[in-house]
C-alpha positions in Angstrom: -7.6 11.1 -5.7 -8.6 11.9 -9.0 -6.2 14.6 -9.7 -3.1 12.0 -8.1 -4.4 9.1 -10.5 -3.8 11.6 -13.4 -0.6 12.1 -12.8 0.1 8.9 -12.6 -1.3 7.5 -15.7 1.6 9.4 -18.2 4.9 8.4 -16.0 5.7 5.4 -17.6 5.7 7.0 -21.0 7.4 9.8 -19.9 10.7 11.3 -18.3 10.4 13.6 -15.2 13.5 15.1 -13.1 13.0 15.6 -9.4 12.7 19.3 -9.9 10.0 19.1 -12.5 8.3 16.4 -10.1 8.4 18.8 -7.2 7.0 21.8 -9.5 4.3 19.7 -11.0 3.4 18.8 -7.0 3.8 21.9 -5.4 0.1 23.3 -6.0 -1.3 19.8 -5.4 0.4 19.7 -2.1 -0.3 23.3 -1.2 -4.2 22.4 -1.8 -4.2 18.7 -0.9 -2.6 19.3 2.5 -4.8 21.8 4.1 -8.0 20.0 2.8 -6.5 16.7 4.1 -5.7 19.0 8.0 -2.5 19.4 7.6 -0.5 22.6 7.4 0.7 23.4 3.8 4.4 24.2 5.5 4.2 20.9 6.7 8.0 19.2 6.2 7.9 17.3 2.9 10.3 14.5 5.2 7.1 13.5 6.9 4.8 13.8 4.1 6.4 11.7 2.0 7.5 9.4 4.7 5.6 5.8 5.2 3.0 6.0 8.2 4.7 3.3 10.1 7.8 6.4 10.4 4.3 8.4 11.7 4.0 10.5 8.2 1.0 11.0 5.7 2.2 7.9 3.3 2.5 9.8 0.2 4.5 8.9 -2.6 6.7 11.4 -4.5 5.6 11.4 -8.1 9.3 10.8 -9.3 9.3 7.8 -7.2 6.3 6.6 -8.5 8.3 7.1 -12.0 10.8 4.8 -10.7 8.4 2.2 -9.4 6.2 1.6 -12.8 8.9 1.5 -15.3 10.3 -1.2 -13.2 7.2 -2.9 -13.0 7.1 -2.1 -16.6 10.7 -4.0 -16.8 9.8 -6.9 -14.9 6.7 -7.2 -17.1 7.6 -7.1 -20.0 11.1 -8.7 -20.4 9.5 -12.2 -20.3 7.2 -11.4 -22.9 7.5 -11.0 -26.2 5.7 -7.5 -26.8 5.9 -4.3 -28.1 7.5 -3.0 -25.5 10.1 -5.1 -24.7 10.9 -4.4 -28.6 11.0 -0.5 -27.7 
């Protein structure tokens, strides 16, 4: 969890593709999965799918990306801050 929380912390200031999100994952997944029971060759459909579709409920860094600069949008439009100057 430590390692996931520090990805996370740079994506709103930042600006990922989907290919440099799934390099950046690869070795986390190839570790995190085995450690976690799960074959590494596991289909990334399942992994990243919600457990309610029976996957792991992981979250694909690039949709995180998504997610907090909307959050960050939502925020911050409102308010009269720095960043909704930027």
């Amino acid at each position: 969890m430590t390692i996931w929380k520090t990805l996370i912390y740079p994506l709103s200031a930042i600006n990922l593709s989907r290919s440099q999100c799934d390099c950046i994952m690869a070795p986390l997944l190839h570790y995190a999965l085995p450690a976690m029971g799960v074959c590494c060759n596991f289909p990334r459909s399942k992994v990243f799918a919600p457990t309610s579709h029976l996957g792991l409920g992981l979250q694909h860094l690039y949709t995180l990306q998504e997610i907090i600069r909307l959050n960050d949008i939502v925020t911050h439009v409102s308010k009269d801050t720095i960043t909704r100057k930027l």
